[in-house]
C-alpha positions in Angstrom: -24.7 25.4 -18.6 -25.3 23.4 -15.6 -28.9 23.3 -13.9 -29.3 23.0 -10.2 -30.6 19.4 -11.3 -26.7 18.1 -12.4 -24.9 20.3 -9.8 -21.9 18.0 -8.0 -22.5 17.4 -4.7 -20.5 14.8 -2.7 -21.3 12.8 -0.3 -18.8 13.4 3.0 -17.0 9.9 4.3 -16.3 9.5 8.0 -14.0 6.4 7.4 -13.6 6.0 10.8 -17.0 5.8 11.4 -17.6 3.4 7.7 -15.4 1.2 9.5 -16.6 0.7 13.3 -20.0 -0.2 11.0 -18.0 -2.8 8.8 -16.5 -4.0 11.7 -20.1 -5.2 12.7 -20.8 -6.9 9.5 -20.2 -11.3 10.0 -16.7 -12.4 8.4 -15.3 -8.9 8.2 -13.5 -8.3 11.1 -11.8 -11.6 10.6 -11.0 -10.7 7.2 -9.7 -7.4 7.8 -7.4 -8.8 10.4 -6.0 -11.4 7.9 -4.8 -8.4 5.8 -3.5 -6.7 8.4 0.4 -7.8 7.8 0.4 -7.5 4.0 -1.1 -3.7 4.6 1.6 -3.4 7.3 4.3 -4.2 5.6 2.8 -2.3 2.2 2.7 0.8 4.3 6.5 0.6 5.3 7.2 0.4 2.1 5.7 3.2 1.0 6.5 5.2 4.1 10.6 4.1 3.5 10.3 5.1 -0.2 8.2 8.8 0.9 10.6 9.2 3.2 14.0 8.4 0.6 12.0 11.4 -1.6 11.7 9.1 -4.6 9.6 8.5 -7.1 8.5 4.8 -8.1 10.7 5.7 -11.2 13.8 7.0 -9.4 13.4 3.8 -7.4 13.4 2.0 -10.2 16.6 3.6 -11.2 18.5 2.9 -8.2 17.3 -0.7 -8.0 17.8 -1.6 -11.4 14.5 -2.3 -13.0 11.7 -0.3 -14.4 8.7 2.0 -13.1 6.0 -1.0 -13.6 7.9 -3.2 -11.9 7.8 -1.0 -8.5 3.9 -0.8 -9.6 3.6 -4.5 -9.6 5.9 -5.2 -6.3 3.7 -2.3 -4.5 0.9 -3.8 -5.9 1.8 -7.5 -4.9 0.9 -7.1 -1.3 -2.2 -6.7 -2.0 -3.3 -9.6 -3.9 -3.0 -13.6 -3.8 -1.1 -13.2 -7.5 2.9 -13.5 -5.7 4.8 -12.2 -2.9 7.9 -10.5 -3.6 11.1 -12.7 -2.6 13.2 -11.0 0.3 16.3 -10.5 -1.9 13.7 -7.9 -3.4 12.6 -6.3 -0.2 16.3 -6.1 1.0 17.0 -4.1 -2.7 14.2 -2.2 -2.0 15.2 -0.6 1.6 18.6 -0.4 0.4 17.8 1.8 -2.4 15.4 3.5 0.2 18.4 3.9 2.3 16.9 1.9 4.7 17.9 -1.6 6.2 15.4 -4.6 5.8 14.6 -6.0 9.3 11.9 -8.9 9.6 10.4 -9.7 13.0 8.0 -11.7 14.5 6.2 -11.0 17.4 
């Protein structure tokens, strides 16, 4: 039985607010804009794929390849370890039913 003493109690997160106060912080606003196109373009992949209805795995399907290797391509805009080649992002809208369109502004 649980006491008063162990009793979950979370703390609530204003992320909004967690960020203006990050934002303050020297070398993070520089940071956070460097990852802003690799968190761009992560986010329209994920939206394209949430919109197709699929699941990593019945991406996987259509594109040929394997649940963990959507993980890792998902994954690999968020690190330093490799950037997916754009014959992959092209198979990847495609099997979204989307079209891959690159600009630069």
């Amino acid at each position: 039985m649980k006491t008063d003493k162990h009793k979950y109690n979370p703390v609530p997160l204003n992320l909004k607010q967690e960020l203006a106060r990050a934002m303050r912080r020297p070398g993070f606003k520089a940071a956070w804009g460097a990852l802003e196109e690799e968190y761009a373009t992560l986010s329209a992949l994920l939206a394209a794929r949430r919109e197709a209805g699929l699941t990593q795995e019945e991406l996987a399907a259509r594109m040929g390849t394997t649940k963990s290797a959507i993980s890792r391509l998902e994954a690999s805009l968020r690190n330093d370890k490799g950037s997916p080649s754009f014959a992959t992002l092209r198979k990847y809208a495609r099997a979204c039913g989307k079209q891959l369109v690159i600009r630069m502004v």
